[in-house]
Backbone bond lengths (Angstrom), bond angles and torsions (degrees), N, CA, C in turn:
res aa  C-N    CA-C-N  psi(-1)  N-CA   C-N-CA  omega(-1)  CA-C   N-CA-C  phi
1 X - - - 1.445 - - 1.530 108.66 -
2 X 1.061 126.84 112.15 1.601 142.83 160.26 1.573 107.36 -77.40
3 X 1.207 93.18 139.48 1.635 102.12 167.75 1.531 111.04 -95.68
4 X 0.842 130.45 157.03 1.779 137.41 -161.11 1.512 102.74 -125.29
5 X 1.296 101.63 -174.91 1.833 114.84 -163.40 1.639 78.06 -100.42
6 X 1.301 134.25 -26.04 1.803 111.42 165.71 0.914 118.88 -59.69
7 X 1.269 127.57 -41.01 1.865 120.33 -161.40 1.482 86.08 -89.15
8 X 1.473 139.75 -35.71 1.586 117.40 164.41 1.320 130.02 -26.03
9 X 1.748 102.35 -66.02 1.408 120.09 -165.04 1.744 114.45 -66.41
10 X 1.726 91.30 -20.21 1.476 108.03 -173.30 1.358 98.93 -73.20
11 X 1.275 133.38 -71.49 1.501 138.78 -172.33 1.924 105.65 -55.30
12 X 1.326 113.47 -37.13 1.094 97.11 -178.05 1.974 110.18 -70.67
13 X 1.445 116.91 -35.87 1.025 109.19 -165.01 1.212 109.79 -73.65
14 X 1.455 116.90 -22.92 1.616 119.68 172.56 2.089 106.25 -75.96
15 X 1.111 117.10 -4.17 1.747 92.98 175.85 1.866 91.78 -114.52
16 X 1.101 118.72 29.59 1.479 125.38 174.55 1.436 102.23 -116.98
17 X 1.078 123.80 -36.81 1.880 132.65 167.83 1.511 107.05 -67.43
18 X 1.408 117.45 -51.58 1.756 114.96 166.56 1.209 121.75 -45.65
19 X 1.410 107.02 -39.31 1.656 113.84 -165.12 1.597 114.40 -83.32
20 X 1.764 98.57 -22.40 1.229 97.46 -169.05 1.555 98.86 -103.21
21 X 1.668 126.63 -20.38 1.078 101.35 164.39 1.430 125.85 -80.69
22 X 1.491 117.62 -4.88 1.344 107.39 170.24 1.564 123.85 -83.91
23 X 1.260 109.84 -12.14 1.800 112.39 163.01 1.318 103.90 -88.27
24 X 0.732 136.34 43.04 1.597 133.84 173.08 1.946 96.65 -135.80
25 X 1.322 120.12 -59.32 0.994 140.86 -169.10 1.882 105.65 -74.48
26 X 1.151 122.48 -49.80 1.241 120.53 -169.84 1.473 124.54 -76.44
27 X 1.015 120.25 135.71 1.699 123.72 163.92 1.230 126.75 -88.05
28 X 1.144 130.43 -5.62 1.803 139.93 167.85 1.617 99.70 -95.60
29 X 2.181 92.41 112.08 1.501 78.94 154.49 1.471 152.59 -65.41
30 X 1.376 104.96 -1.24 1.214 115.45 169.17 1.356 120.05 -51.92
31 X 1.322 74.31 -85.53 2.092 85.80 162.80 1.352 123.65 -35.30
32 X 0.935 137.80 -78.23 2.044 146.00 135.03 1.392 88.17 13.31
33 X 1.629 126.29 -78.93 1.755 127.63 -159.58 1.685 90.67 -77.21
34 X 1.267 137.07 -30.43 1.574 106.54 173.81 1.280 130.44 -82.69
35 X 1.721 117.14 -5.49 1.520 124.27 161.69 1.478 106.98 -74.83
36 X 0.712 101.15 -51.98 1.883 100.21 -176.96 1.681 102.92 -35.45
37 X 1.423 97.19 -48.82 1.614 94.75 -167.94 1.287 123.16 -55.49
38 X 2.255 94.77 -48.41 1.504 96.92 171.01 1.434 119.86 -63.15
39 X 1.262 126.52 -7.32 1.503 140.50 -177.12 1.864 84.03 -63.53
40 X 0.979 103.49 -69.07 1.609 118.74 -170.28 1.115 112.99 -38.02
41 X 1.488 110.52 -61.47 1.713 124.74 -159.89 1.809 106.17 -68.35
42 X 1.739 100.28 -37.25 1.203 119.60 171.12 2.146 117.96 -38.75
43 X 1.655 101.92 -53.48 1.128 118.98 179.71 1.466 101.84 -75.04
44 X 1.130 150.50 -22.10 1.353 160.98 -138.90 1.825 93.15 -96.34
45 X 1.614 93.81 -71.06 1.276 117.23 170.04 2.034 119.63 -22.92
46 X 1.514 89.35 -70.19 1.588 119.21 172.05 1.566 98.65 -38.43
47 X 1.107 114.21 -66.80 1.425 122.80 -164.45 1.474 103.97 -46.29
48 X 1.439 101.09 -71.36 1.459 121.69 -152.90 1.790 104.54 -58.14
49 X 1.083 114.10 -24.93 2.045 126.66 166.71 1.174 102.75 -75.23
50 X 1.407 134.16 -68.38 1.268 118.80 171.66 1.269 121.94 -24.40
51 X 1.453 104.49 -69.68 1.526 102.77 -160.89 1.520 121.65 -84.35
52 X 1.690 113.61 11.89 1.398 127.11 150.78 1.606 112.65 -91.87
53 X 1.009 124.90 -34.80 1.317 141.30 160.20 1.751 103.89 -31.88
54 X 1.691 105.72 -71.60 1.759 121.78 172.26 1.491 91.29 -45.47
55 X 1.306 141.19 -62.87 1.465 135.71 -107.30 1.548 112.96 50.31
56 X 1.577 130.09 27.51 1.227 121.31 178.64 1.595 95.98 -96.86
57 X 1.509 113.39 -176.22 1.387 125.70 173.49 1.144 109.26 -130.59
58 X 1.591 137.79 17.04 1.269 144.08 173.06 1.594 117.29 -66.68
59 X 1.945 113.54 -37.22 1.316 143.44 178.51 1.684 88.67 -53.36
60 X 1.249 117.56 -54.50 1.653 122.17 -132.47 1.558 89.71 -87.44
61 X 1.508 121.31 -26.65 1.334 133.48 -163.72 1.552 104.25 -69.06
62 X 1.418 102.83 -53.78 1.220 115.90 173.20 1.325 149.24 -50.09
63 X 1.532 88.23 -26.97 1.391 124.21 -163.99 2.108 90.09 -85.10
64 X 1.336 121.75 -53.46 0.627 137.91 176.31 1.945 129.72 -53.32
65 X 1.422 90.07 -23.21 1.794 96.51 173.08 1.421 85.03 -109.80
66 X 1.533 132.24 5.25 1.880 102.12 -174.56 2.009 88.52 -101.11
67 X 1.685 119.47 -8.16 0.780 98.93 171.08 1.450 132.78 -98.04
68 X 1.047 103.11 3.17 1.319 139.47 -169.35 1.667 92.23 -84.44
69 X 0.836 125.72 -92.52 1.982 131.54 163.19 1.542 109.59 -22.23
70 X 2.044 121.66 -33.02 1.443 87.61 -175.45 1.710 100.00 -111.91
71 X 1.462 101.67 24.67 1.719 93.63 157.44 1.615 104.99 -83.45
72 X 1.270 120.62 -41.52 1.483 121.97 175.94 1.505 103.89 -31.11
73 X 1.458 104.91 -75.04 1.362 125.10 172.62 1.391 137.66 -21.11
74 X 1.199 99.22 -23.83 1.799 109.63 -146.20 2.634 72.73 -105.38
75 X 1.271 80.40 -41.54 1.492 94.28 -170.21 1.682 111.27 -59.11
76 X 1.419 108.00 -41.31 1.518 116.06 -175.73 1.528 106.93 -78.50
77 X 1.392 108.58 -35.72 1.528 119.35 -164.54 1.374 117.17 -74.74
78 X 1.334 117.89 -34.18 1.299 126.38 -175.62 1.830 101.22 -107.68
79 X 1.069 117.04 14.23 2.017 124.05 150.66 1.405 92.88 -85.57
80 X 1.754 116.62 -52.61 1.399 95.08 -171.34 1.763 132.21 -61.29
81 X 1.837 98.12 -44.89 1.003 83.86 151.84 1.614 152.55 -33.09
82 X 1.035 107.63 -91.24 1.835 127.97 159.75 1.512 91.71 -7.36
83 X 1.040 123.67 -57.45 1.910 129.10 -143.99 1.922 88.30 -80.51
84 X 1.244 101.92 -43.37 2.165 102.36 -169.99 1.702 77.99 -70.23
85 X 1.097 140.03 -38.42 1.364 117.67 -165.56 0.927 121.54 -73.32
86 X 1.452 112.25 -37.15 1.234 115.87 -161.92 1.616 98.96 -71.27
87 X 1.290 131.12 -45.55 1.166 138.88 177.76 1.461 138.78 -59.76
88 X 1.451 98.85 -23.34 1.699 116.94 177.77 1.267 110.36 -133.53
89 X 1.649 124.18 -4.41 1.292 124.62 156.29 1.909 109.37 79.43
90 X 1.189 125.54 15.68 1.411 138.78 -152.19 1.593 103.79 -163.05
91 X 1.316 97.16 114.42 1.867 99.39 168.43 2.068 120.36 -89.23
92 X 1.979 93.28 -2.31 1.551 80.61 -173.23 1.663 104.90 -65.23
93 X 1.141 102.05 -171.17 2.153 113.44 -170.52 1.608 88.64 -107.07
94 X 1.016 136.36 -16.98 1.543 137.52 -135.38 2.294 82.31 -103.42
95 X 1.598 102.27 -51.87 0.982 95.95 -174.41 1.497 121.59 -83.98
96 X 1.266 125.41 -32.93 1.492 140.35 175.59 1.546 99.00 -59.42
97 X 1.443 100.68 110.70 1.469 118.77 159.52 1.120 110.17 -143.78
98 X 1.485 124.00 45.10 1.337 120.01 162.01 1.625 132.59 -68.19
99 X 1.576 93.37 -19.37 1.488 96.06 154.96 1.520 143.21 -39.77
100 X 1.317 88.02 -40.64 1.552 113.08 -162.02 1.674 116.87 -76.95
101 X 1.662 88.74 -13.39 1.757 101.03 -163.61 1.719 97.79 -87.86
């Protein structure tokens, strides 16, 4: 039994529906910044079948600067975090409006 570029696209499109219904659905930015990721890892996924799928290496290239951008990410995102906390003492989204001030 081989697994195919369907059951790829399948698993990836299902942890891209989790991710996106849990940033839609959640009130902890935490949670919010760990769908995004699976949002990410989700597309990562996509790629990396495709471009074994091609036999190209363009997929894999890609895959490689998008992970490259969400170590940045993971680094900027969770200063921001920490910083709304530290300041309003609360990670829900509902209460953080320090933006606004």
């Amino acid at each position: 039994m081989t697994i195919g570029l369907e059951q790829y696209i399948f698993v990836s499109s299902l942890l891209f529906a989790i991710g996106f219904g849990g940033v839609l659905l959640r009130k902890n930015t935490l949670a919010i910044y760990m769908c995004l990721e699976l949002m990410l890892n989700a597309a990562n996924l996509a790629l990396v079948a495709f471009s074994r799928y091609h036999g190209a290496m363009g997929g894999n290239l890609f895959v490689f600067f998008i992970i490259t951008v969400a170590a940045a990410e993971v680094a900027v995102g969770l200063a921001i975090i920490v910083a709304l906390f530290r300041k309003k003492q609360t990670v829900v989204v509902g209460e953080l409006n320090a933006l606004k001030n």
